[in-house]
N, CA, C and O atoms as a GROMACS GRO file, in nm:
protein
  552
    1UNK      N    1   4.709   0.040   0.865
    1UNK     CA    2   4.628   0.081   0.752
    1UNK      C    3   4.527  -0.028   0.716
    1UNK      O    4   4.411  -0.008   0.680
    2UNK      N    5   4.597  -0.160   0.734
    2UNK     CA    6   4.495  -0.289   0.690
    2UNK      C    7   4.371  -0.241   0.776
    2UNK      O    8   4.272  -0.173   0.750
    3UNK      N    9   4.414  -0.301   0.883
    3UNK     CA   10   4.305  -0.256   1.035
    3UNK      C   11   4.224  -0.117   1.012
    3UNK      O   12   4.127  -0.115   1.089
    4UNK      N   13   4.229  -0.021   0.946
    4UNK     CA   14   4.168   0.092   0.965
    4UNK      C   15   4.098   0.051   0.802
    4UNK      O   16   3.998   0.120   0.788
    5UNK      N   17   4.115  -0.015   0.711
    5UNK     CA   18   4.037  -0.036   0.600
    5UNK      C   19   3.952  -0.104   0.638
    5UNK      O   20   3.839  -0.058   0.629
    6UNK      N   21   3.974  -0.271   0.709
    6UNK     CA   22   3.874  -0.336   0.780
    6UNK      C   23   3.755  -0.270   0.872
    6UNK      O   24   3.642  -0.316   0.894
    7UNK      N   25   3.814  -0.152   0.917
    7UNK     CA   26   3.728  -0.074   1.026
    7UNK      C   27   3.665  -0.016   0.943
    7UNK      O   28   3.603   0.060   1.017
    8UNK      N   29   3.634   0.008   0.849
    8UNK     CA   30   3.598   0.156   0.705
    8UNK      C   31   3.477   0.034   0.660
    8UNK      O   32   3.365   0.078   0.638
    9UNK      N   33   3.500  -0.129   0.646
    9UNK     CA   34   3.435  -0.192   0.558
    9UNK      C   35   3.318  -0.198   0.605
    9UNK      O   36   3.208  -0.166   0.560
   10UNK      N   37   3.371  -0.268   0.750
   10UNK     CA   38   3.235  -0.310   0.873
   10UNK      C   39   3.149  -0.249   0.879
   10UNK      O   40   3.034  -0.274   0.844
   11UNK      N   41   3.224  -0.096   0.957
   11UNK     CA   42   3.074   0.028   0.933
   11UNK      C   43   3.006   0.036   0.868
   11UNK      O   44   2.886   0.040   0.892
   12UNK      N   45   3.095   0.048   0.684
   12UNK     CA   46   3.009   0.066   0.577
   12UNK      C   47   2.877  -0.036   0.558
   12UNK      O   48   2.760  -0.006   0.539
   13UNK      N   49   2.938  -0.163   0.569
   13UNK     CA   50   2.855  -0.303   0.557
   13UNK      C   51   2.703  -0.287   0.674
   13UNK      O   52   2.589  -0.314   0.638
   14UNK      N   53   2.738  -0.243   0.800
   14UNK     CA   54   2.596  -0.265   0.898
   14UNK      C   55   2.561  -0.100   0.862
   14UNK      O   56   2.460  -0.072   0.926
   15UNK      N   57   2.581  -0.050   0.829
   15UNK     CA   58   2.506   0.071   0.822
   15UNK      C   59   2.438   0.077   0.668
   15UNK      O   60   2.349   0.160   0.652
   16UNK      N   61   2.478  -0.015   0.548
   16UNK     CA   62   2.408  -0.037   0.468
   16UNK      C   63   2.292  -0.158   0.507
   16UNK      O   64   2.175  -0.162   0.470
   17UNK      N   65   2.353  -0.238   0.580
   17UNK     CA   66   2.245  -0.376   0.627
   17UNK      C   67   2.129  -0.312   0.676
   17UNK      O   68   2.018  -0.347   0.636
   18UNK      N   69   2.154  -0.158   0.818
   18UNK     CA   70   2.040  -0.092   0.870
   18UNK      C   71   1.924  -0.003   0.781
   18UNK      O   72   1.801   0.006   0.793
   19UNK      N   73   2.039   0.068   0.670
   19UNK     CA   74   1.935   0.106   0.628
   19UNK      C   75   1.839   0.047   0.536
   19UNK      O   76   1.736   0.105   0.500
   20UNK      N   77   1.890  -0.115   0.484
   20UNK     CA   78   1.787  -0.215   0.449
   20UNK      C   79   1.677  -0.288   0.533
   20UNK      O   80   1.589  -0.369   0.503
   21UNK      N   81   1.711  -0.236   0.637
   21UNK     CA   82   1.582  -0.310   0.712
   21UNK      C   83   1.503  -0.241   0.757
   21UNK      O   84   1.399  -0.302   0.784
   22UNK      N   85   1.500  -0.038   0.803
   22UNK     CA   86   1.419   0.044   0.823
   22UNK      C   87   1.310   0.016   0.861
   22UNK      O   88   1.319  -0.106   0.873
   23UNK      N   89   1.198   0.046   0.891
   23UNK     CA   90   1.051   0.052   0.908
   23UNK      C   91   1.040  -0.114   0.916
   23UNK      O   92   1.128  -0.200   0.920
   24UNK      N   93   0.890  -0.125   0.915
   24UNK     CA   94   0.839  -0.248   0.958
   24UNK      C   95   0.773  -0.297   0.792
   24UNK      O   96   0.791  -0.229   0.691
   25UNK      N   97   0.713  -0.401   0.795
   25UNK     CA   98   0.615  -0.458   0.675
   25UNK      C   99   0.478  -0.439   0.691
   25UNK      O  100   0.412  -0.526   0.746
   26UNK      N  101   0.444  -0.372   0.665
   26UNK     CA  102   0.253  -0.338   0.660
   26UNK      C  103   0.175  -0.463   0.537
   26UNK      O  104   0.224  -0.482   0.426
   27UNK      N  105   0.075  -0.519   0.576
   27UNK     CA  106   0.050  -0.623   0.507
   27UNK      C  107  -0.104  -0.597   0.457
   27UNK      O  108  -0.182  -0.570   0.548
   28UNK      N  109  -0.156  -0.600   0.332
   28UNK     CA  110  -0.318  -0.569   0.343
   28UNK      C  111  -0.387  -0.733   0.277
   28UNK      O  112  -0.336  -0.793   0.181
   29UNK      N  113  -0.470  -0.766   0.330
   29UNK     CA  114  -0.542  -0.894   0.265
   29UNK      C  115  -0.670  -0.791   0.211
   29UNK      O  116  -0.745  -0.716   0.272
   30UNK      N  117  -0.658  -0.822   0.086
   30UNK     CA  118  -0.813  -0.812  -0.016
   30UNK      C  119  -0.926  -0.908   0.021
   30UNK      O  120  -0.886  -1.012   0.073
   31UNK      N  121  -0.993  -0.901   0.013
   31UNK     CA  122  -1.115  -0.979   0.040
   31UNK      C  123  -1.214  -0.927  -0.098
   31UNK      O  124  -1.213  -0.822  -0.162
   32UNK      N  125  -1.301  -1.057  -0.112
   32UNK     CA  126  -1.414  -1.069  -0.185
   32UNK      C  127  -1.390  -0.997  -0.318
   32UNK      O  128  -1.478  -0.930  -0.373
   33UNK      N  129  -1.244  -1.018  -0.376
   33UNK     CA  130  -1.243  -0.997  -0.542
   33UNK      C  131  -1.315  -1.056  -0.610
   33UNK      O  132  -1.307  -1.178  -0.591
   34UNK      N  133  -1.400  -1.019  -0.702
   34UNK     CA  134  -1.500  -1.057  -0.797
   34UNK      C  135  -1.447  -1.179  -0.897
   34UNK      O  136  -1.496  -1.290  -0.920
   35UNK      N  137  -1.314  -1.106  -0.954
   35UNK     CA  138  -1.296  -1.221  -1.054
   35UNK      C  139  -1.137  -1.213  -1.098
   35UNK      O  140  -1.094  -1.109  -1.049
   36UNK      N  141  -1.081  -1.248  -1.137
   36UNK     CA  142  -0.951  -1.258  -1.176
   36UNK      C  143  -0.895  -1.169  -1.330
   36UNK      O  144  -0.786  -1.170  -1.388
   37UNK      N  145  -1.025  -1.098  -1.359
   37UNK     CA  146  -0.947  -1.008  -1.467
   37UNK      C  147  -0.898  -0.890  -1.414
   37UNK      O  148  -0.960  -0.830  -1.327
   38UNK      N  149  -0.733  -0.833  -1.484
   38UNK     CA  150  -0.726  -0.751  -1.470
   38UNK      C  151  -0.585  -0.724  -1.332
   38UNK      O  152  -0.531  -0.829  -1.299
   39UNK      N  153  -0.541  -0.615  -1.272
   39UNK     CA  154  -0.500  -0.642  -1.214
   39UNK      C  155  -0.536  -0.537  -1.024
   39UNK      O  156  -0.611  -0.439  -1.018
   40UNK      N  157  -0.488  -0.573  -0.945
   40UNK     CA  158  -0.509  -0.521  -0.842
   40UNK      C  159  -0.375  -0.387  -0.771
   40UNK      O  160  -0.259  -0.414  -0.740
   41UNK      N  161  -0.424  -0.284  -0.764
   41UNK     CA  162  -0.298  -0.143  -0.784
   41UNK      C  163  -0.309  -0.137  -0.636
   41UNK      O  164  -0.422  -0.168  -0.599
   42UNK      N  165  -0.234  -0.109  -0.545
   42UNK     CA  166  -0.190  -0.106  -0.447
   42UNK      C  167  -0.120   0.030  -0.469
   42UNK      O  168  -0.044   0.051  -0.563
   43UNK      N  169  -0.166   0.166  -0.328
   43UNK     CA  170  -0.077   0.302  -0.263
   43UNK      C  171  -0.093   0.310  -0.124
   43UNK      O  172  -0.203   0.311  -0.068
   44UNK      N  173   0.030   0.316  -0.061
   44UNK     CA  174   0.041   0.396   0.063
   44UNK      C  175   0.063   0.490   0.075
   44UNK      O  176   0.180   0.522   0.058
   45UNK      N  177  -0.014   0.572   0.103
   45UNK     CA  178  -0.021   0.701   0.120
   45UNK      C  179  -0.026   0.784   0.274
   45UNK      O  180  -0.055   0.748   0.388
   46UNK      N  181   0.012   0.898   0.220
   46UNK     CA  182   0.043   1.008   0.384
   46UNK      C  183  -0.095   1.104   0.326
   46UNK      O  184  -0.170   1.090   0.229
   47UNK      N  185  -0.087   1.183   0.412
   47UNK     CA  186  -0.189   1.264   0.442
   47UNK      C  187  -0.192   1.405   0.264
   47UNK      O  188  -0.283   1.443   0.190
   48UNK      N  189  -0.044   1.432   0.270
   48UNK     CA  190  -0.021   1.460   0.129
   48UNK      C  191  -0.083   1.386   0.018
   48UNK      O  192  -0.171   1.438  -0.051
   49UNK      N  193  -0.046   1.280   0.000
   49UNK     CA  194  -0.102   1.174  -0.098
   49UNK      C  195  -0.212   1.134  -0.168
   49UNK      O  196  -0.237   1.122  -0.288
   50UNK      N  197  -0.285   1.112  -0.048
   50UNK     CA  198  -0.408   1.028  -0.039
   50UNK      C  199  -0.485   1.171  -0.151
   50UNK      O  200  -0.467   1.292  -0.162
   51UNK      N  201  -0.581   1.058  -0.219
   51UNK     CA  202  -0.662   1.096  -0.297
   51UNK      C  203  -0.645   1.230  -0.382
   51UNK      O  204  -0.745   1.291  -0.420
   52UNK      N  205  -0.496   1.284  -0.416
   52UNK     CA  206  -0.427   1.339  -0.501
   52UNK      C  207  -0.313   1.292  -0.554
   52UNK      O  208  -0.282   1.359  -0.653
   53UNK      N  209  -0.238   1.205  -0.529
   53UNK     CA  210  -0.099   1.160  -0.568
   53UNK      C  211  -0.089   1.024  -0.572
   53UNK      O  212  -0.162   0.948  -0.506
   54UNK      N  213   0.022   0.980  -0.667
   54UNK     CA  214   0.079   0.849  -0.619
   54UNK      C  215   0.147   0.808  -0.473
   54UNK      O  216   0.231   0.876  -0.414
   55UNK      N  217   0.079   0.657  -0.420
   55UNK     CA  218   0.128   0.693  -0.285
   55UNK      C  219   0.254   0.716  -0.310
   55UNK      O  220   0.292   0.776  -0.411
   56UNK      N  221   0.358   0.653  -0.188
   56UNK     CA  222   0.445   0.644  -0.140
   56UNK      C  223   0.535   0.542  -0.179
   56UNK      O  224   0.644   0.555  -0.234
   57UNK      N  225   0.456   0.405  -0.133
   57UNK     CA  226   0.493   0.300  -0.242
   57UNK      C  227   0.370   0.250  -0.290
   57UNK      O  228   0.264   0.254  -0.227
   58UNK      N  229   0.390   0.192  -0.431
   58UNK     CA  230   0.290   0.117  -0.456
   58UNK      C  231   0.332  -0.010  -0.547
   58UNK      O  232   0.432  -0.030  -0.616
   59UNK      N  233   0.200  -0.098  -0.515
   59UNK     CA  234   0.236  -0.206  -0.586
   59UNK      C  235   0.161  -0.279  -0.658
   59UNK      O  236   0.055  -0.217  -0.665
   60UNK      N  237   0.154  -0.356  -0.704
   60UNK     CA  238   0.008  -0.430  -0.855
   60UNK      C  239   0.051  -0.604  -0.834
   60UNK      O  240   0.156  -0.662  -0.860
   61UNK      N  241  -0.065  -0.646  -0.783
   61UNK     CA  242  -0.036  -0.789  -0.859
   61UNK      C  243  -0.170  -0.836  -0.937
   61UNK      O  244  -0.267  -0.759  -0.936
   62UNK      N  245  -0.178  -0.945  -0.996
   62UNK     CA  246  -0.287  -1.015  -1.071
   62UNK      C  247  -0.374  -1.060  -0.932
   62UNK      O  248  -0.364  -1.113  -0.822
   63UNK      N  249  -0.496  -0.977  -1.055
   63UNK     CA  250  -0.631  -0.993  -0.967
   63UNK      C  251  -0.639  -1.163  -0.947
   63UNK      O  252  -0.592  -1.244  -1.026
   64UNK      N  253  -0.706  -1.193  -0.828
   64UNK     CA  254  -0.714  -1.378  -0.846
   64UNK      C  255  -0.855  -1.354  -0.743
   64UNK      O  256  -0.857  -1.314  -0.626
   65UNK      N  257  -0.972  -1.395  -0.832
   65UNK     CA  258  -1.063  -1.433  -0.743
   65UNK      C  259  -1.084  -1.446  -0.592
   65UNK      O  260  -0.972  -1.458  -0.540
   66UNK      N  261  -1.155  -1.448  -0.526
   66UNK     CA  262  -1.145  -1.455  -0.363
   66UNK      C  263  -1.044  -1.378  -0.307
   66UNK      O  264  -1.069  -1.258  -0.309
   67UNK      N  265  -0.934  -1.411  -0.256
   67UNK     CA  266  -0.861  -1.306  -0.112
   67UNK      C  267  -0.764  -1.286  -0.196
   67UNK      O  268  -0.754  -1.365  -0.290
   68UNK      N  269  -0.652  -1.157  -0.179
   68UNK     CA  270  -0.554  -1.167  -0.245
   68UNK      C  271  -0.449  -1.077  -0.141
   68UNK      O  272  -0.510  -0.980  -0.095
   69UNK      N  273  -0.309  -1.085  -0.094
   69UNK     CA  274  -0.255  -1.029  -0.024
   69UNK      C  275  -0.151  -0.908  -0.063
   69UNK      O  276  -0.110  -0.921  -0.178
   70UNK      N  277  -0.118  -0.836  -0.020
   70UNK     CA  278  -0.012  -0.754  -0.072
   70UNK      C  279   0.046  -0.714   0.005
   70UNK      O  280  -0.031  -0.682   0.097
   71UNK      N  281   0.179  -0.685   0.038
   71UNK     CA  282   0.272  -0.651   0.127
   71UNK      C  283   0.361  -0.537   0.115
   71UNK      O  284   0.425  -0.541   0.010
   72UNK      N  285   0.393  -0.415   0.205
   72UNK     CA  286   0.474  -0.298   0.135
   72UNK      C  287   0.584  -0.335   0.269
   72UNK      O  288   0.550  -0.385   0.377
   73UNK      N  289   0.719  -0.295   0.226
   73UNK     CA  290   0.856  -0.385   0.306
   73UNK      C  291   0.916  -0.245   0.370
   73UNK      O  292   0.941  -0.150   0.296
   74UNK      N  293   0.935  -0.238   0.489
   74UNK     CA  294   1.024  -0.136   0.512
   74UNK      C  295   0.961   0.003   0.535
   74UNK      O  296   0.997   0.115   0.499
   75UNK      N  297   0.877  -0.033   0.591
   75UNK     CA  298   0.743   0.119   0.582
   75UNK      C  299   0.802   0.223   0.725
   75UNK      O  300   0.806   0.163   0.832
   76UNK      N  301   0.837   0.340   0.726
   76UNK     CA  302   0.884   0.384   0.822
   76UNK      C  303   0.742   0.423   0.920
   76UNK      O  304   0.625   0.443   0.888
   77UNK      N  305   0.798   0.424   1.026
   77UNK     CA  306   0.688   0.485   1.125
   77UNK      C  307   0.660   0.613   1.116
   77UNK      O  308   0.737   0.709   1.117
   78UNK      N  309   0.507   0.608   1.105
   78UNK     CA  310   0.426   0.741   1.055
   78UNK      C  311   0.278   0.684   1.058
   78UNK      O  312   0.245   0.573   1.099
   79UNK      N  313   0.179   0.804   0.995
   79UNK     CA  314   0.036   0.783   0.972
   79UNK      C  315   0.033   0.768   0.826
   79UNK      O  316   0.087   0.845   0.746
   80UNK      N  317  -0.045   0.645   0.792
   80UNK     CA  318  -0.093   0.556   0.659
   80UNK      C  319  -0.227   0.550   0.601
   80UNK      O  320  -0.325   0.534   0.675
   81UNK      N  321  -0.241   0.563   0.452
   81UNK     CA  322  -0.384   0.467   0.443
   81UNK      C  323  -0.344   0.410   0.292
   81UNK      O  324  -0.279   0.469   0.206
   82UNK      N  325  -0.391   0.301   0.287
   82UNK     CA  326  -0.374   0.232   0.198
   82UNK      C  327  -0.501   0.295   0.124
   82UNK      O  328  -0.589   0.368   0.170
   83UNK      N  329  -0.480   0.236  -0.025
   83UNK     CA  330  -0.578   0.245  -0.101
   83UNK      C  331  -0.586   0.185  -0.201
   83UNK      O  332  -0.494   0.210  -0.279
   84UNK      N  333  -0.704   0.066  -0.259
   84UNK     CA  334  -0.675  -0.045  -0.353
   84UNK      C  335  -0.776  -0.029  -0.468
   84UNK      O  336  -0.882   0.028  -0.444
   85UNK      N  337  -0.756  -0.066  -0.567
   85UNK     CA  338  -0.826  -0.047  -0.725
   85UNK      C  339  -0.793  -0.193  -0.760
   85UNK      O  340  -0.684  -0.250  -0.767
   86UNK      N  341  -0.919  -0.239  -0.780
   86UNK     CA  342  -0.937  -0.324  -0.874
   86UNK      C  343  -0.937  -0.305  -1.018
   86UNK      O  344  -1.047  -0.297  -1.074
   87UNK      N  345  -0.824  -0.296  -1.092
   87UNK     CA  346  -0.828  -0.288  -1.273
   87UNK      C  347  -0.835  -0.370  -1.342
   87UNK      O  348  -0.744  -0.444  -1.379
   88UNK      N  349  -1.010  -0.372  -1.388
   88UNK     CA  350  -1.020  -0.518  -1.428
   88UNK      C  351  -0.975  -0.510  -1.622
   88UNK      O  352  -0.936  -0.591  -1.706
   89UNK      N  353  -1.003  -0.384  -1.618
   89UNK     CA  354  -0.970  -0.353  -1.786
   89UNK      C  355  -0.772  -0.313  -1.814
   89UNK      O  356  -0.721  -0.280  -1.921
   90UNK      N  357  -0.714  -0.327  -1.708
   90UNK     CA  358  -0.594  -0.284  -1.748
   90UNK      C  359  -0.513  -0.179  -1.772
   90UNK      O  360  -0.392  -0.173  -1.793
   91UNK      N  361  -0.621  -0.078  -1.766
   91UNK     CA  362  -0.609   0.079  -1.815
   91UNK      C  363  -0.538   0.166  -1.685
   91UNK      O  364  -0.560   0.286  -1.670
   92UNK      N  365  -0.480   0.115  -1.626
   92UNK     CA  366  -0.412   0.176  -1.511
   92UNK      C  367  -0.472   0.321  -1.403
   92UNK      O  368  -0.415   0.413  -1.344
   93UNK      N  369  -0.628   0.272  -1.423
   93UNK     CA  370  -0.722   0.433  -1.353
   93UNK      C  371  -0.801   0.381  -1.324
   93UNK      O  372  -0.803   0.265  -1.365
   94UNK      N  373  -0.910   0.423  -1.242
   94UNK     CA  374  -1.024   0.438  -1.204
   94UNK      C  375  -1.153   0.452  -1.298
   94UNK      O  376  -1.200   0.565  -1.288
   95UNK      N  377  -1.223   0.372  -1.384
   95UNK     CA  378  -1.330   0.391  -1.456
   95UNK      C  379  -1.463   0.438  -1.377
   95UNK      O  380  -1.516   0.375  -1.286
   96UNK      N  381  -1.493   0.522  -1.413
   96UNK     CA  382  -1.641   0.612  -1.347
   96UNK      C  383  -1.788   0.552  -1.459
   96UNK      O  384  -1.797   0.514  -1.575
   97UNK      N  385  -1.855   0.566  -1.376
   97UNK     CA  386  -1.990   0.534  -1.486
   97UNK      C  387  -2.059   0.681  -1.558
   97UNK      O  388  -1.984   0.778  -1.551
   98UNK      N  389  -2.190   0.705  -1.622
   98UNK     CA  390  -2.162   0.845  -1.651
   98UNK      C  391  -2.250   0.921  -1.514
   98UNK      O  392  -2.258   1.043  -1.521
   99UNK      N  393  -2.303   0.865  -1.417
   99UNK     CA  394  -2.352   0.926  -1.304
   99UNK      C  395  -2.250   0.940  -1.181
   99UNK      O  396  -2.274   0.955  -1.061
  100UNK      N  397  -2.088   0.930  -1.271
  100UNK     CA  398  -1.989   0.941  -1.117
  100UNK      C  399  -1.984   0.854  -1.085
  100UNK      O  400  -1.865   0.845  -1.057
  101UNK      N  401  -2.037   0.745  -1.057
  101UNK     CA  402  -1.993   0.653  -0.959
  101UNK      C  403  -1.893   0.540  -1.019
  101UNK      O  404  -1.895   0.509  -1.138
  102UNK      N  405  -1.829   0.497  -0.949
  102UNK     CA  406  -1.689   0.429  -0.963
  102UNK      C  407  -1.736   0.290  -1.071
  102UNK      O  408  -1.849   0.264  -1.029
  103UNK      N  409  -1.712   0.214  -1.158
  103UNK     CA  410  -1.731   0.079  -1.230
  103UNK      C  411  -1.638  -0.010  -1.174
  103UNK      O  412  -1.672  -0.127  -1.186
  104UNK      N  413  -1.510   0.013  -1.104
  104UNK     CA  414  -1.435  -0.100  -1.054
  104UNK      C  415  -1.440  -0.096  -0.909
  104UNK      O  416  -1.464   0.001  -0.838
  105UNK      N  417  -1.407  -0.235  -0.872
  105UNK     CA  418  -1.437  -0.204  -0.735
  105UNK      C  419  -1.310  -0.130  -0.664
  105UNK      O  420  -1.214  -0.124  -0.740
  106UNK      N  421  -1.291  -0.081  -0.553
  106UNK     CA  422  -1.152  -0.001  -0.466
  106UNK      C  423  -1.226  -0.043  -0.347
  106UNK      O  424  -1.326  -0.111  -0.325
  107UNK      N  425  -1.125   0.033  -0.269
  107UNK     CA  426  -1.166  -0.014  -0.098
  107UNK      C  427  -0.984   0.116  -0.045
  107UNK      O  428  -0.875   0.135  -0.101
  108UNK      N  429  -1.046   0.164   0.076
  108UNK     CA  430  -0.919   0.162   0.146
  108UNK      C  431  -0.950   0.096   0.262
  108UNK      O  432  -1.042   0.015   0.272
  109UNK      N  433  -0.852   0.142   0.376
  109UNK     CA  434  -0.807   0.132   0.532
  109UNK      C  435  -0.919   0.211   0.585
  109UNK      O  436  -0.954   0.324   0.552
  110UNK      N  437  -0.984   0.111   0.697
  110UNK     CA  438  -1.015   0.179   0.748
  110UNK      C  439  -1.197   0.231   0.700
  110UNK      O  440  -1.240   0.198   0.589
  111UNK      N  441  -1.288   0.315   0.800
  111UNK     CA  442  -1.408   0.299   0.737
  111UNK      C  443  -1.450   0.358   0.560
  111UNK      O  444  -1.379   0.446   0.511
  112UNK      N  445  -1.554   0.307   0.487
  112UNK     CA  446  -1.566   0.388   0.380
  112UNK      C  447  -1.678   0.456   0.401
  112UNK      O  448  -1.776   0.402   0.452
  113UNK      N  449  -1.677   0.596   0.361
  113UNK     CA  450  -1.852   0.604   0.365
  113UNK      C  451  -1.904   0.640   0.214
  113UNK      O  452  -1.850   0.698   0.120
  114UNK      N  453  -2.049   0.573   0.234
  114UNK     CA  454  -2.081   0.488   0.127
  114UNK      C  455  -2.129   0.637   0.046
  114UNK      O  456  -2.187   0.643  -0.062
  115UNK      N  457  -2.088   0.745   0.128
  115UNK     CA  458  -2.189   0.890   0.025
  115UNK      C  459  -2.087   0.948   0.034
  115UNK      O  460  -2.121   1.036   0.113
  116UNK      N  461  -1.972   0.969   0.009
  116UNK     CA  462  -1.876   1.023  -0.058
  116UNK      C  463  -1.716   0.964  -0.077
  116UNK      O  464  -1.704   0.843  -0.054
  117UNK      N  465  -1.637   1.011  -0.103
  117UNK     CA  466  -1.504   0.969  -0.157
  117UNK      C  467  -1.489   0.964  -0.012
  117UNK      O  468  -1.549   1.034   0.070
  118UNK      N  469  -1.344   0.815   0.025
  118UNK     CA  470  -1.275   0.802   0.105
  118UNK      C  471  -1.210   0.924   0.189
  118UNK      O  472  -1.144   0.994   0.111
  119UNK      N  473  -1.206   0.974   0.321
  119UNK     CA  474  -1.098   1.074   0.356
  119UNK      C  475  -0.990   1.002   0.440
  119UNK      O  476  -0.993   0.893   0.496
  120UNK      N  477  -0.901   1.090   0.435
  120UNK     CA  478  -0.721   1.000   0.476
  120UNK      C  479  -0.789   1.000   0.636
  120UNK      O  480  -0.736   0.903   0.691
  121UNK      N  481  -0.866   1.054   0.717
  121UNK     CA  482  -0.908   1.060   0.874
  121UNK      C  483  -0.960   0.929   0.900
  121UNK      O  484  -0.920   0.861   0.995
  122UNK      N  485  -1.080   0.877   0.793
  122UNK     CA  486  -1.139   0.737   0.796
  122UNK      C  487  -1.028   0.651   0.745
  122UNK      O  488  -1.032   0.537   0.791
  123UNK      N  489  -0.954   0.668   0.682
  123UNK     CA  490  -0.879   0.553   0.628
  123UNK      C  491  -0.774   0.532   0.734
  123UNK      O  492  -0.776   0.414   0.769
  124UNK      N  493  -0.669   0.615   0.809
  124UNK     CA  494  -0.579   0.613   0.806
  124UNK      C  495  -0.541   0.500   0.954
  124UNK      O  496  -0.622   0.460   1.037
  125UNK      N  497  -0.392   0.470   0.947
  125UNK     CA  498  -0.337   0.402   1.048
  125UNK      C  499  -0.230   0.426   1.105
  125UNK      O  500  -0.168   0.500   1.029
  126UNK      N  501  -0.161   0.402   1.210
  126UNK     CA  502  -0.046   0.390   1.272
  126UNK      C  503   0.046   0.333   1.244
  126UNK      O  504   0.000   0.218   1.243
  127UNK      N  505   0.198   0.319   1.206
  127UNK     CA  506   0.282   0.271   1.196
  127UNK      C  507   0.403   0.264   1.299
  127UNK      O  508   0.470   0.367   1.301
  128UNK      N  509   0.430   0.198   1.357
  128UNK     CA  510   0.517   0.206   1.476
  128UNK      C  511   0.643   0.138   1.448
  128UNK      O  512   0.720   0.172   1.358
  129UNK      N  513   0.663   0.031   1.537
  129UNK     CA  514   0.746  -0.085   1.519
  129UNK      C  515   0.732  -0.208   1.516
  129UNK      O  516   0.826  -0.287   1.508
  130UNK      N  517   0.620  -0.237   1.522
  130UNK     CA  518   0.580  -0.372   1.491
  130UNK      C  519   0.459  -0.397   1.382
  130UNK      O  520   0.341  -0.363   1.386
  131UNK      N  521   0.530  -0.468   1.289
  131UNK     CA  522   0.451  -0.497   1.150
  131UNK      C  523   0.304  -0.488   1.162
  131UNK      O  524   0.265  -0.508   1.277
  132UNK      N  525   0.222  -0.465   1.085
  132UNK     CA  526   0.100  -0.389   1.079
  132UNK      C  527  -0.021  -0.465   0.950
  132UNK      O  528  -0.013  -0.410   0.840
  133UNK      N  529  -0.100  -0.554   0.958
  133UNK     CA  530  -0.193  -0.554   0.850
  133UNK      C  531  -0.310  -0.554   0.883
  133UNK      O  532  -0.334  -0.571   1.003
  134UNK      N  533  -0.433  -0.532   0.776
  134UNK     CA  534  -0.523  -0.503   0.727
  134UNK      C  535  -0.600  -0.604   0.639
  134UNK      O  536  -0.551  -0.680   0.555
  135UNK      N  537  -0.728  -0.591   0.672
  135UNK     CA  538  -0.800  -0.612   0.546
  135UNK      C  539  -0.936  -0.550   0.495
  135UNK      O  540  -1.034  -0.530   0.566
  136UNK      N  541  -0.925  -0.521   0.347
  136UNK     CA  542  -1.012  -0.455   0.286
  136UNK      C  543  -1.111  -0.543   0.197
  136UNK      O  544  -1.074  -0.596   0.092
  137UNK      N  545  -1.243  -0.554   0.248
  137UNK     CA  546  -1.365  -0.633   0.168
  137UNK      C  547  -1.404  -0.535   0.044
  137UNK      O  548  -1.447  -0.422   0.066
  138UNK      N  549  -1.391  -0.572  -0.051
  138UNK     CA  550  -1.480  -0.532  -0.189
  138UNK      C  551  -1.603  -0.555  -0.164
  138UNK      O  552  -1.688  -0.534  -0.251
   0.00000   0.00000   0.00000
């Protein structure tokens, strides 16, 4: 009975260890942040997602002048696009001017084109098995 509890623990233990390590780390470097107010919103998004939903995961750190990095842990293999907002006011959205066009800066993966909203086709990437980053110029 000892022996068959020990056998019950092990399994339990690497099959919780596996499913902590899943997918790979996708990494994005920011480039050319303006200024340090405010903070920087981080989504990974699927094809669902993108430019209707919260990604998949997301994450925020403090805007800091020049480059700034962000990292999502454990990303399973699939098709991606990141997508980044600069919030320099805090307000957790996207500020528009009154002719539409965006007041903060964003960026995704991948090309932008400069005459309409991002699509998940230009943005998107591969996820396999070996860790994956990016970088997006403001």
């Amino acid at each position: 009975m000892k022996t068959l509890l020990s056998l019950f623990a092990i399994v339990c233990t690497l099959t919780f260890s596996k499913a902590q390590t899943d997918g790979v780390t996708v990494s994005v470097t920011i480039e050319n942040v303006l200024n340090s107010e405010g903070t920087l919103l981080a989504g990974l998004h699927t094809a669902e997602t993108f430019m209707k939903a919260q990604g998949l995961k997301m994450s925020s750190v403090a805007a800091k002048k020049g480059a700034v990095t962000i990292t999502f842990e454990n990303v399973a293999p699939g098709t991606y696009a990141i997508m980044i907002l600069h919030d320099a006011n805090g307000n957790n959205k996207m500020d528009f001017q009154a002719n539409g066009m965006p007041k903060e800066s964003y960026g995704t993966t991948g090309e932008i084109n400069m005459y309409g909203p991002p699509t998940f086709k230009d943005s998107s990437f591969t996820v396999a098995e070996e860790p994956v980053s990016h970088t997006i110029r403001f």
